[in-house]
PLY file of the C-alpha trace (Angstrom):
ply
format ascii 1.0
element vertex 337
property float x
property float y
property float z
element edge 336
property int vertex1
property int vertex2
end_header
0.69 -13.57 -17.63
-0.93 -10.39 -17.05
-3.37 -7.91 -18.91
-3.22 -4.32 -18.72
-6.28 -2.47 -18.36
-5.63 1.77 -17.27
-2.53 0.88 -16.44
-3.69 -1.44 -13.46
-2.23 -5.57 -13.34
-5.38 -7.64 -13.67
-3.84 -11.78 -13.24
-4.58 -13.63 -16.11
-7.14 -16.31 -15.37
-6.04 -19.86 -15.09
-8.17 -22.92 -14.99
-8.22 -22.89 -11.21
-9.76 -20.02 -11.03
-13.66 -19.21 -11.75
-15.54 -16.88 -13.77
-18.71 -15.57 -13.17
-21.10 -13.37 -14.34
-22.46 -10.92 -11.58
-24.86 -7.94 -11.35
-22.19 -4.93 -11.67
-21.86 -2.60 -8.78
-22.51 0.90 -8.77
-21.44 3.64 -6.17
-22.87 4.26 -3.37
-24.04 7.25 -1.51
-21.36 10.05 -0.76
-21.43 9.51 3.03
-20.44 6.03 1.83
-17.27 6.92 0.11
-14.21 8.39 0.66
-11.14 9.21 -1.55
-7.37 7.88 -1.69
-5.04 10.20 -3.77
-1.60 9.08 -4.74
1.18 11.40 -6.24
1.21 9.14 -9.60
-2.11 10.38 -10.44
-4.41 7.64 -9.12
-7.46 7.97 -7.20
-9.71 5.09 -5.54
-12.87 5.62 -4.42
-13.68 3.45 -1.33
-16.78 2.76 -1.43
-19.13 0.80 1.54
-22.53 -1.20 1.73
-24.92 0.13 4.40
-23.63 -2.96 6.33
-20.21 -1.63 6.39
-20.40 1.82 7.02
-18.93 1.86 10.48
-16.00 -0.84 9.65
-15.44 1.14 6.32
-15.09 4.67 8.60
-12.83 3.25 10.97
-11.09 1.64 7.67
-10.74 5.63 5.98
-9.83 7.26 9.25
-6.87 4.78 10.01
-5.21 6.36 6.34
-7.00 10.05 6.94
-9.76 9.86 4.11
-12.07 12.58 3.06
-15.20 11.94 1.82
-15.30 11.10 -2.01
-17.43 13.87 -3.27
-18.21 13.41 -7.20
-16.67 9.82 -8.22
-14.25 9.97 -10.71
-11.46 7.24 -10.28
-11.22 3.13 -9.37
-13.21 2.44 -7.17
-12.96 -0.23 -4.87
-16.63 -1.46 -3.57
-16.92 -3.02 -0.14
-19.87 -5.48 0.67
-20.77 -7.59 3.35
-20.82 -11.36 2.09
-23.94 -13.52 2.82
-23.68 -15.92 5.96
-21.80 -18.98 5.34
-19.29 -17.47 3.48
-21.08 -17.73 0.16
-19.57 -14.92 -2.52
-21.04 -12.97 -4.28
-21.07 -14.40 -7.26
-23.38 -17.07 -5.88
-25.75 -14.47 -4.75
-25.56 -11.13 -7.02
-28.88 -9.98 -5.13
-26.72 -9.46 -2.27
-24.87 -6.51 -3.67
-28.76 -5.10 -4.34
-29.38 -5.88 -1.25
-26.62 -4.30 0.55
-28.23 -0.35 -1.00
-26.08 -0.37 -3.45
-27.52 0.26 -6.56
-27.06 -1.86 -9.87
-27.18 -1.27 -13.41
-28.31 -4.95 -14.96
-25.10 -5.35 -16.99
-23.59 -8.36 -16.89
-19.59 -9.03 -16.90
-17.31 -11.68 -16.27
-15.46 -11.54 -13.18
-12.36 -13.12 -11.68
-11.08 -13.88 -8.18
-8.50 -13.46 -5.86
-8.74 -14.99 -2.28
-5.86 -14.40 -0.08
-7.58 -15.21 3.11
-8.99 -12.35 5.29
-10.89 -11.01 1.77
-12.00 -12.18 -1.32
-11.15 -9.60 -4.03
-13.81 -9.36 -7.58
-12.49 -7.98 -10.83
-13.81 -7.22 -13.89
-12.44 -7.07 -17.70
-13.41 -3.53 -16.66
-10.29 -2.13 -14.24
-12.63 0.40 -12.82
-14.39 -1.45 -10.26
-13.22 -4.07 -7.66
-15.20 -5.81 -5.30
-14.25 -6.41 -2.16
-15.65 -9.06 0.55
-13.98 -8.71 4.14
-14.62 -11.68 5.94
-14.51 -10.98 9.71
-18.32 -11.62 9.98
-16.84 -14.98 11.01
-13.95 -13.77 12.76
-14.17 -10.13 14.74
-10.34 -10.47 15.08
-9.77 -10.33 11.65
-11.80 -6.87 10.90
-8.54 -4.81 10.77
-6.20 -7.62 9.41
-9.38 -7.08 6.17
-8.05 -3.40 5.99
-4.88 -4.16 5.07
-5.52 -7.16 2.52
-8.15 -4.62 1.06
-5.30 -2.42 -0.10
-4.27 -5.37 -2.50
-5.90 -3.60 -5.52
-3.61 -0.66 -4.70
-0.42 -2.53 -4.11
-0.74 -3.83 -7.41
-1.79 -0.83 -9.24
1.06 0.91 -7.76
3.44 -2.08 -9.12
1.84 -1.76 -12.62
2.55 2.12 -12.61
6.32 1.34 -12.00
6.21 2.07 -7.86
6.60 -0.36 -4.42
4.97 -0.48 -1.61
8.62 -0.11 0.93
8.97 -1.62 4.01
10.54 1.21 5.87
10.24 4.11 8.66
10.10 7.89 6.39
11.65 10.35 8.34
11.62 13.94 6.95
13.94 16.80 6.74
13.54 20.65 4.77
10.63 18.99 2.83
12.53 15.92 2.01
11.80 12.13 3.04
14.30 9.74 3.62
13.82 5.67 4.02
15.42 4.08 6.84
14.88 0.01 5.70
14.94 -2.91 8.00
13.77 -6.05 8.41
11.01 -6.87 10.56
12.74 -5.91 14.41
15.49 -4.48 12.66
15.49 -1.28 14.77
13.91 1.56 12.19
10.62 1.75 14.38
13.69 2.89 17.29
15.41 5.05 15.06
12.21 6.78 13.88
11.45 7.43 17.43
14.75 8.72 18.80
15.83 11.37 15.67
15.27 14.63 16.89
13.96 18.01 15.58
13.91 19.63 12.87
13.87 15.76 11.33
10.31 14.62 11.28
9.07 10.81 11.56
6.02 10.50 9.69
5.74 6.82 9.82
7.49 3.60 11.26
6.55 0.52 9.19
5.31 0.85 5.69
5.47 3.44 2.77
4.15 3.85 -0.72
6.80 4.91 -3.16
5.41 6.29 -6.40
6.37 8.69 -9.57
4.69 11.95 -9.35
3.97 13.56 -12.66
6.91 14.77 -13.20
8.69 11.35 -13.39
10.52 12.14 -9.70
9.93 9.51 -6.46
7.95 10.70 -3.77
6.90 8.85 -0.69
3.53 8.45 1.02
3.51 7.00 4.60
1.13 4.03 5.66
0.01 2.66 8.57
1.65 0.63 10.77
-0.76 -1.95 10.62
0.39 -4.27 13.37
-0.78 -1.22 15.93
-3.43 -1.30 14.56
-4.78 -5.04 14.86
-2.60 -5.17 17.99
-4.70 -2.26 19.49
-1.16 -0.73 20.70
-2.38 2.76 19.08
-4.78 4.43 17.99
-2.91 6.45 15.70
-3.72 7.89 12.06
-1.79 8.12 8.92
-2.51 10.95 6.28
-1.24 8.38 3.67
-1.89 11.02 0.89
0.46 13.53 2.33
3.67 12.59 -0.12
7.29 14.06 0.22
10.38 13.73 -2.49
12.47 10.77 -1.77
16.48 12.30 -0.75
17.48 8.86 0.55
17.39 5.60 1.09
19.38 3.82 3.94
19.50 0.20 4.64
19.76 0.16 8.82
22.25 -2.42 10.49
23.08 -2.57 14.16
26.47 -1.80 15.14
28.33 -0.15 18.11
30.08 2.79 16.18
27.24 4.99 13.82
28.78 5.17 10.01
27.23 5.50 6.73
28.40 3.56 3.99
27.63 3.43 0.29
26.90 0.44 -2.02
27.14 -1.19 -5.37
24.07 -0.30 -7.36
23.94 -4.47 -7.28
23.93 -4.92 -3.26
21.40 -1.63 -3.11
18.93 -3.21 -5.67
18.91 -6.51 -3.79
17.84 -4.73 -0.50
15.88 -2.72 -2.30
13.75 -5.66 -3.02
13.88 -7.44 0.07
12.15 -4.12 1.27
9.30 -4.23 -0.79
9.32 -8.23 -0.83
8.12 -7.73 2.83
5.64 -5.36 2.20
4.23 -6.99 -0.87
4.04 -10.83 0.04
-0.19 -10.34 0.75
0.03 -8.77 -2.22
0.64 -12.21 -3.85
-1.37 -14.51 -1.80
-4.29 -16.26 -3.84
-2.85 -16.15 -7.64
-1.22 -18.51 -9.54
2.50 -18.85 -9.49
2.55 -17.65 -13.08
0.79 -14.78 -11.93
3.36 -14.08 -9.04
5.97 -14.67 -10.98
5.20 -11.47 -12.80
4.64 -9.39 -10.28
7.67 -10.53 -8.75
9.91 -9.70 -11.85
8.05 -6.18 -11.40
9.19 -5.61 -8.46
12.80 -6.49 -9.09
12.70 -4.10 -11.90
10.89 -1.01 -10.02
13.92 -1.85 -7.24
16.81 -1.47 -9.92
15.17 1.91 -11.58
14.51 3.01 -7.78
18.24 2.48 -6.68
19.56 4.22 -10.20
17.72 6.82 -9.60
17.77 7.48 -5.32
21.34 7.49 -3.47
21.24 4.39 -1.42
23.53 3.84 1.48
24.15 1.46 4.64
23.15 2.96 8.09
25.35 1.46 10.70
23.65 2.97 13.99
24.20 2.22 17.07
21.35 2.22 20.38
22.67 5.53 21.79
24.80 7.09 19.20
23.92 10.27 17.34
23.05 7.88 13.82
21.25 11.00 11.77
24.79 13.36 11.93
25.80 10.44 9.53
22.63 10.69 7.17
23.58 14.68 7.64
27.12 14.02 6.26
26.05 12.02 2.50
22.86 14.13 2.41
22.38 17.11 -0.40
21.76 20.23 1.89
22.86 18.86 4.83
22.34 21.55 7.52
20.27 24.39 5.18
16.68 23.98 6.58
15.48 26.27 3.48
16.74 23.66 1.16
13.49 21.64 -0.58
0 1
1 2
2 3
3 4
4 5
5 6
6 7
7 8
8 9
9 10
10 11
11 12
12 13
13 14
14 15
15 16
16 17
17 18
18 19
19 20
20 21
21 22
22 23
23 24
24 25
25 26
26 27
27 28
28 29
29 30
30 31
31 32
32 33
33 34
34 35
35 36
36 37
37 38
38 39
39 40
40 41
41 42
42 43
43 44
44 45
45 46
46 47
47 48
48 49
49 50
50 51
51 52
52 53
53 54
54 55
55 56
56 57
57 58
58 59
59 60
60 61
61 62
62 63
63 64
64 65
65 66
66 67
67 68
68 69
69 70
70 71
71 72
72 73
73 74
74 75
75 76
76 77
77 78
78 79
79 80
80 81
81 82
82 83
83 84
84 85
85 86
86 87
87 88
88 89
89 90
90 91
91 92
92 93
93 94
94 95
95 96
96 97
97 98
98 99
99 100
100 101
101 102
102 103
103 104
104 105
105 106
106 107
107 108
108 109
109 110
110 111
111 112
112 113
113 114
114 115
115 116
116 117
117 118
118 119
119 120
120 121
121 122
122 123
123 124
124 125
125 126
126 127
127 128
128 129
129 130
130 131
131 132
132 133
133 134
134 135
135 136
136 137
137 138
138 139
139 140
140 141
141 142
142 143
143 144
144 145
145 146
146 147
147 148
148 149
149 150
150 151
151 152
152 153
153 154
154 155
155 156
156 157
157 158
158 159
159 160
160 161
161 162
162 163
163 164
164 165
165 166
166 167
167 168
168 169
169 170
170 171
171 172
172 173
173 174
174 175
175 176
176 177
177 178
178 179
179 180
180 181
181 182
182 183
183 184
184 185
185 186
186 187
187 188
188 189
189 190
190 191
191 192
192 193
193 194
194 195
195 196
196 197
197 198
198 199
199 200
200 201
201 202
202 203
203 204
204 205
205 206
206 207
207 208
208 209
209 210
210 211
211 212
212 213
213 214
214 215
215 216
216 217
217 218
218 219
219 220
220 221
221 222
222 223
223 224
224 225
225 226
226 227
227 228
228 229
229 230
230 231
231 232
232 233
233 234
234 235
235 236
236 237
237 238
238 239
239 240
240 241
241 242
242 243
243 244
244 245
245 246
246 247
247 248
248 249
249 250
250 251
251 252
252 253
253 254
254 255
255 256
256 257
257 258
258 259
259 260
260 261
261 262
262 263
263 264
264 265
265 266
266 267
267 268
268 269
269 270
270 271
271 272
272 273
273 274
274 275
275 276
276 277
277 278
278 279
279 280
280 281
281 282
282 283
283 284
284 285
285 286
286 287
287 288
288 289
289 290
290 291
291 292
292 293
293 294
294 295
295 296
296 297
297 298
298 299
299 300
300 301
301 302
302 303
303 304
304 305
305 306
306 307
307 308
308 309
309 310
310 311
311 312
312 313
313 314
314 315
315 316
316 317
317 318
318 319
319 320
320 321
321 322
322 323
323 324
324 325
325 326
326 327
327 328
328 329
329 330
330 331
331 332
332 333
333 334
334 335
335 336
């Protein structure tokens, strides 16, 4: 079971997991914080101890940050665990310690630990505390970037979006999802469609409702460049685009677009974000992932009913985007938006 606070899935707590009463955190410094935007309206704050400045600006610069200026959404607070691996809600001094400073009110706070971080809530959805853990492990420093985004994930679930695995190619202001499993060839599409389309990422998008109740797309890193060192890339994850298309990418030897039952396209559609979302689940309960499971099953079916969805049969040297040109609104018209 879950409880909504702003909007934002908090899991229930069960009787495996702890609470604890800790000093709560306040924001730090501006040089400390930057900003993530999302076209649904939500803003984090990511916000770093002293000890974590340098991880925390690689962290921002990887998703094109700015700095955070006055703080006025979520924020997500980064500290720097004591040795041993202690949390810190066995030492709350540590959060005073890390220059951060507190206000001496007390609340009760739940955990999440999916491995690489340990993730603090309050009753109070406006603060989340995050503890990367690759003070034990150096390898793990940007496999902590992408379990920090957890808190997101989830918000974005709550507010009726996915997180897509998927390359976003863009056309005349428009994005379109080419979906595949992991070495299912969209990373070789994305690199081989030509101008005027546009690849903006590879790997792993945001889909969201803007304000106006259409979906737009915002791309994300490809995080296994990142921890693999292969690039040293960046992703202006706030930049967002309206979503034309989805296609589902299989490998063939003749290119050819097909369309599908609303059934077959909501299935896929979930295997998508499945693959995108399964950190997203590690350390809760199975209640707990239960729910966000039958979330994102039901953000897949309104996605598909609302977005055409189609099959991309493409083959490794065929001309596959003429067929996203042919089922595509404006195909051709490079002043269509």
């Amino acid at each position: 079971m879950y409880s909504r606070t702003n909007d934002l899935i908090i899991p229930a707590l069960s009787s495996r997991q702890s609470r604890q009463a800790v000093t709560d955190v306040s924001l730090p410094q501006e040089d400390h914080a930057y900003t993530l935007r999302l076209a649904d309206g939500q803003r984090w704050d990511f916000c770093f101890a002293r000890g974590l400045t340098r991880w925390g600006k690689f962290f921002t610069s990887i998703m094109n940050l700015g700095p955070a200026g006055i703080h006025r959404g979520r924020a997500l607070v980064f500290v720097d665990p004591p040795e041993g691996d202690a949390s810190v809600s066995d030492h709350p001094q540590k959060i005073e310690h890390a220059a951060l400073p507190t206000v001496q009110d007390k609340h009760s706070w739940s955990a999440q630990d999916p491995g690489p971080v340990r993730i603090w809530r309050t009753d109070r959805a406006s603060r989340v505390v995050v503890e990367p853990r690759f003070h034990t492990n150096p390898e793990l420093e940007t496999i902590s970037m992408l379990f920090s985004l957890i808190p997101v994930y989830q918000a974005v679930i709550s507010n009726g979006g996915i997180p897509f695995h998927a390359a976003l190619v863009t056309r005349s202001g428009a994005g379109v999802l080419i979906a595949a499993k992991g070495d299912g060839g969209k990373s070789k599409c994305a690199a081989r469609i030509p101008k005027p389309w546009n690849a903006l990422c590879d790997d792993e998008t945001v889909i969201v409702r803007d304000t106006t109740g259409r979906y737009v797309v915002h791309p994300f890193p490809t995080w296994s460049d990142c921890i693999s060192g292969r690039s040293d890339r960046t992703w202006d994850v706030q930049h967002y685009v309206p979503l034309q298309a989805i296609f589902f990418l299989e490998q063939a030897a003749d290119d050819e677009v097909i369309e599908v039952s609303s059934a077959q396209a909501a299935t896929r559609a979930y295997k998508a974000t499945e693959q995108i979302s399964v950190q997203t689940l590690r350390g809760l309960q199975p209640s707990d992932v239960r729910a966000i499971r039958h979330r994102l099953f039901e953000n897949a079916c309104d996605l598909v009913n609302a977005v055409p969805t189609y099959v991309l049969r493409a083959s490794l040297d065929g001309k596959f985007w003429e067929e996203m040109e042919r089922v595509l609104p404006c195909a051709g018209k490079d002043h269509c938006t």
